[in-house]
Each structure stands twice: as C-alpha cells, then as structure tokens.
N, C-alpha and C positions, 0 to 999 in steps of 0.2 A: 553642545548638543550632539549626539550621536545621529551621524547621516547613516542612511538607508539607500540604497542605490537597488531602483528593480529592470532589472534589465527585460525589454520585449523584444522577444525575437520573432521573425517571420512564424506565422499558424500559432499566437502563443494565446494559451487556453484562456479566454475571459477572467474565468473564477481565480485563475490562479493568479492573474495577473493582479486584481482586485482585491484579494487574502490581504497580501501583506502591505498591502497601501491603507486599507480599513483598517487592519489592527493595529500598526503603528504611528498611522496618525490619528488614533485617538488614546493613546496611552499618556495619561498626564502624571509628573511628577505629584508627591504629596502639597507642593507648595502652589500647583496649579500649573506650572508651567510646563509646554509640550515634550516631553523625552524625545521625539526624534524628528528628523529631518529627511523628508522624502524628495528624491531624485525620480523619475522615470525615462531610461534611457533605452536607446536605440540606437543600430547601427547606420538605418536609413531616415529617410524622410516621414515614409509611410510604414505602417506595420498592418499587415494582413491579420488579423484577428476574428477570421470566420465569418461568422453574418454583418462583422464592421469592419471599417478600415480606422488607426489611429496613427494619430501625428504625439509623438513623445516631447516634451521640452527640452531633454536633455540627448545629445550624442554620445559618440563611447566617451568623450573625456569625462561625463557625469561619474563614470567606477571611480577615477582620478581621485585620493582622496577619502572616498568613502570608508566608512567604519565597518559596514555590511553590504554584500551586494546578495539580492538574490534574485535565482534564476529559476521563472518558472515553467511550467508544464508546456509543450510544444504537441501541436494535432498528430504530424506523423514523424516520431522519437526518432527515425532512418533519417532524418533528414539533416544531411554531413555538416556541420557548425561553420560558419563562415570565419576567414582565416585571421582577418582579425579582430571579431571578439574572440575567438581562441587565445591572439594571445594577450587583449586586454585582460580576460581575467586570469592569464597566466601570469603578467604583472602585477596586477593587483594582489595574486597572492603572494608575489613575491616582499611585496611589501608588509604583507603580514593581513591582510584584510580577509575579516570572517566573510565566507563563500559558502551560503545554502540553497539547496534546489527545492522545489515543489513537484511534486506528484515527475510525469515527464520530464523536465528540467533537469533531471538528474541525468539523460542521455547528452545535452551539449555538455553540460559540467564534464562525465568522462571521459569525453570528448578531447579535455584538452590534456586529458597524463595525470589531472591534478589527485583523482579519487584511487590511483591504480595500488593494490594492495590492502584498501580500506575494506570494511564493512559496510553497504551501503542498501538503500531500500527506494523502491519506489511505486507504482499502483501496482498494486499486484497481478494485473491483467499485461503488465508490461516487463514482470518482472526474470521470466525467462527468458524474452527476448534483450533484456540489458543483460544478462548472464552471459546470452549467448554471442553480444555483438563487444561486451568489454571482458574476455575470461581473465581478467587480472583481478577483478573488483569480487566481493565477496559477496553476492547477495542474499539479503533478508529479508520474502516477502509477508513475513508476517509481524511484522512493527511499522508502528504511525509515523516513527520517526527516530533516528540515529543522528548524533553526538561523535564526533573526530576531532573536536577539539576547534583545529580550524575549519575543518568542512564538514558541512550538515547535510543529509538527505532528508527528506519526508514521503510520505503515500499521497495517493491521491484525496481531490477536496480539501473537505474539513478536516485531514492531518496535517495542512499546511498551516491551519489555525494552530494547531498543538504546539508546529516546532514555532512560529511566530510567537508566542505564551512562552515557553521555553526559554527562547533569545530573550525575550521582555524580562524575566526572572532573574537569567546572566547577569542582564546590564544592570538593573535598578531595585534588583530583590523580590520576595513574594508580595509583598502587598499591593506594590504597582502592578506586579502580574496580575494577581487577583481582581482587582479593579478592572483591568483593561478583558481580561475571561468575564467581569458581569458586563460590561458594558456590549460583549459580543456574541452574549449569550450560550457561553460555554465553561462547563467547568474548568478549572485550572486542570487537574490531571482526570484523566478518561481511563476506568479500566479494561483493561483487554487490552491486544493488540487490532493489527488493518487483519489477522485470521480470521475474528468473526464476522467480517464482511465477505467474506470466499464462499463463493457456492463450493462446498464440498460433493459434485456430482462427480460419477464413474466417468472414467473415460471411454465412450462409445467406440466398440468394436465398428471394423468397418461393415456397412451393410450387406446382408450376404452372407457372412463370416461363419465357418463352425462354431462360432461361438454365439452368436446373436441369440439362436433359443436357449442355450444354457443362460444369459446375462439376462434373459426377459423370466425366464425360472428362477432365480437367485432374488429378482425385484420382487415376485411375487412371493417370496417365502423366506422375508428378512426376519420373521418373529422366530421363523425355527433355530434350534439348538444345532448350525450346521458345522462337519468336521472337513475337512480336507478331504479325506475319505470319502463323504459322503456326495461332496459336490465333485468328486474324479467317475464315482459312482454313476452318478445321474447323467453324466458327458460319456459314459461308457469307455473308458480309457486308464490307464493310468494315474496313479499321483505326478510322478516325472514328466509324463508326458504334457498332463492339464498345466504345469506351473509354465512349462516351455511354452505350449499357445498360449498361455495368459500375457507373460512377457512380450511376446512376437508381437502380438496385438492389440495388447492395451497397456502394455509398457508398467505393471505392476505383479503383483500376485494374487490369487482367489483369495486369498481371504482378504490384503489388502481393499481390494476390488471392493470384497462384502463389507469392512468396515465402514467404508467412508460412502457406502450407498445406504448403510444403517446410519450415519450422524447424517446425510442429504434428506433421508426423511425424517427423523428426528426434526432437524432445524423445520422441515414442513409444519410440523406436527405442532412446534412451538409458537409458529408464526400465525396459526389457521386455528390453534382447538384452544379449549380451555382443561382438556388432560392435564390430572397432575401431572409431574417429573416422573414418578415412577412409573405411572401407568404407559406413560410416551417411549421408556425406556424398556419396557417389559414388551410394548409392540414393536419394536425396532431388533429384539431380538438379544438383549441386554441380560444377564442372567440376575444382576443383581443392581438395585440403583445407584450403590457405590462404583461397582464395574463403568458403568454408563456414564456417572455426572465425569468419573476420571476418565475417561474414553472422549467423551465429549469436550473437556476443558483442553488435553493435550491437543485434540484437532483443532480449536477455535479458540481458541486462548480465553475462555472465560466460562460459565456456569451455565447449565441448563437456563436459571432464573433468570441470569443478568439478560443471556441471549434472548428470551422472552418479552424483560419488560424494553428494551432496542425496540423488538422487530415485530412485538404484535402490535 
C-alpha cells in the first residue's frame, strides 16, 4: 500500500491540511481495497492551526519511509522552516521520496534547496512574494499545478485537489482517479488554469498622483477606440514622457494599463449581466469578438463562456 505522509506545520492552513487526507483515504482500488495509507505528522506536540489546536499521531519519523509526503499551505509563508523538518525532508528526498506542496507549503518546501532551479507555482496572491523570497525557483502563477517528476507544487484550495487526482492517476491509473474525482466531487481534469481566478485589476497609482485623473478617464472611456496618441493627448504630454509616468507609477504601460482594466471589466460583465460575448467585448472596448475572446483567453487562460458558466 502506498503511504502518504502529510506533514502539519505550525499556522498550517485547515483546508490544506484536510485536501489530501480526504482524497486519499478515500481512493479505493478496483478490488475494494484502500490505495493508501495515511501518516499525519508533526514536529511538535501541538500544531497551531488558527481557530484550533491539533495533536498529530505521528512525529517527524512518520516522513521515514513514506512513498509521498506532502506539505501544506502555512498562514504566514515568512515564517523560516524549522531546522529539522528542513532536513527531514531533505532526507527523505534523498531517499527518493515524492515531495508535494499545497497552496503556501510550497514556501517551507523551498525552504529547504529542494525546489531551486525547478518551475514551481503556488496561490497566486503569494506568488510574487515566493519569486521574490527564492529567486532560484521559477515561478508560475498561473497553473493549478506543476509536475518535477519528484517535486510537485499546486495553487491554492481546490488545486491541491487536482495535484492530489494527479498523484492518484501516477500511482493506480485513470480509472481509480476518476472514481476518487466522483467521490470528491470534481472532475478529473479542470480547464483553465489558477489565471482565471486572478482579479485582473490595474494597479492603482498612488493617491494624489498626476496620473489618478488620467486612470479615472481611461476607466471611464474603456469602449473607446483609444491610441497611445490619444491617451498622451488627454494627459497633455508626450508619448515618451506618459510611458515613463506609467512605469514610475504603476509599474506597466498605458495601454498595458488599458488592457487588463478592459478584461477586469469584462470579467465584471461576465459575472453580473447576461450580455452576449460580443456585446460585453464591444463595451469593453474590443474591436472585434475574435480580438476579445483571444485577448481574454491569453489573460485568464480560458474562454469568455467557460469564465461565465465558473463565475456567474
């Protein structure tokens, strides 16, 4: 039987801890009997888990052994990994042992060297701060979940259900996946990526800013056909100059800017009206609904529609 080892670390996220103890101990072989064997370990006694405290059955030697360990989601990702689960699961991967993280859990995993040079992903709300706290690691905030062979990341939540689906498929093939996805109430593969969960909003100038009424003009006039030109026009300035305060202060470019304040309301639009696609694309400032659905799909990894039947 393939063991499971989920490690709880101090502040570690309920849901995440919960993931992969529900989906894998309810995955059953075709013959009835359980596919895996669940571990929950810890380094102390007690584990601080927000509005609870928990006592785990197992200590670090519960990794010892294990086929899978995984590590999940932690409340504040800064908080420096204690030294040795560093390097229990540096051990453990020495011994060959699959090593995946949930949502946060991906910050103690890089924590210990293991991920450094990989491609890796985690909530997307967290994802520039693991960029900026491991610059070895490669990140990808817009996927559910990444595949290294030995080391797995996921995003947050219900994408720790995916890579947990995922590993079930590895071990025992799609049909046990698939069983174990009905029994959890989720498909086997989800289209899209964690992109269509991203508020794609502008990034607010500072208050005050020369630019605060130009960015309150742009929101209001996303339908029009606007050029670089036009919005240097309206700011009374330059083209060179307007690209330079854009950068300085909102760290993109005007029309950048104008793109992804046209797919923030767009996704509004999708989520609140019953506007066709095209109509929603044509007020958003779209020239054509091809233009739009491909504009739309590159920012959010999936289809006007699909975003629709999600999120209304």
């Amino acid at each position: 039987m393939h063991t499971v080892a989920v490690l709880a670390l101090d502040q570690v996220i309920p849901f995440d801890l919960s993931t992969p103890i529900e989906v894998f101990s309810r995955t059953r072989l075709p013959d009835g009997r359980p596919g895996y064997q669940i571990r929950v370990c810890a380094e102390s006694d007690e584990v601080n888990a927000g509005f609870f405290t928990l006592r785990a059955p197992w200590g670090l030697e519960g990794l010892q052994g294990a086929d899978t360990i995984i590590v999940p989601g932690v409340a504040d990702p800064a908080t420096p990994i204690p030294a040795l689960v560093r390097e229990a699961l540096r051990s453990a991967a020495a011994d060959g042992t699959r090593i995946a993280s949930i949502c946060t859990g991906a910050f103690p995993l890089a924590a210990t060297g293991l991920l450094d040079g990989l491609r890796v992903t985690t909530h997307w709300r967290a994802a520039g701060l693991l960029a900026a706290t491991h610059p070895d690691l490669h990140v990808d905030p817009d996927v559910l979940y990444l595949d290294n062979g030995q080391f797995l990341t996921s995003a947050g939540a219900a994408a720790g259900m995916d890579l947990c689906l995922h590993m079930i498929r590895q071990d025992y093939g799609s049909a046990v996946a698939a069983d174990a996805a009905r029994l959890s109430v989720m498909p086997l593969e989800r289209e899209g990526g964690q992109a269509q969960f991203i508020v794609h909003d502008h990034v607010p100038a500072p208050q005050g800013s020369e630019l605060e009424a130009l960015l309150d003009w742009l929101r209001e006039n996303l339908a029009r056909d606007l050029t670089l030109t036009d919005i240097a026009e309206r700011a009374g300035t330059s083209t060179r100059t307007l690209i330079r305060r854009f950068r300085d202060q909102t760290g993109t470019t005007p029309l950048q800017w104008l793109h992804r304040a046209r797919i923030r309301q767009a996704q509004h639009l999708l989520e609140t009206t019953g506007h066709p696609v095209e109509r929603i694309g044509s007020q958003v400032g779209f020239g054509s609904p091809t233009t739009f659905r491909d504009r739309f799909k590159r920012t959010t990894g999936v289809s006007p529609q699909t975003y629709r039947r999600t999120f209304s």
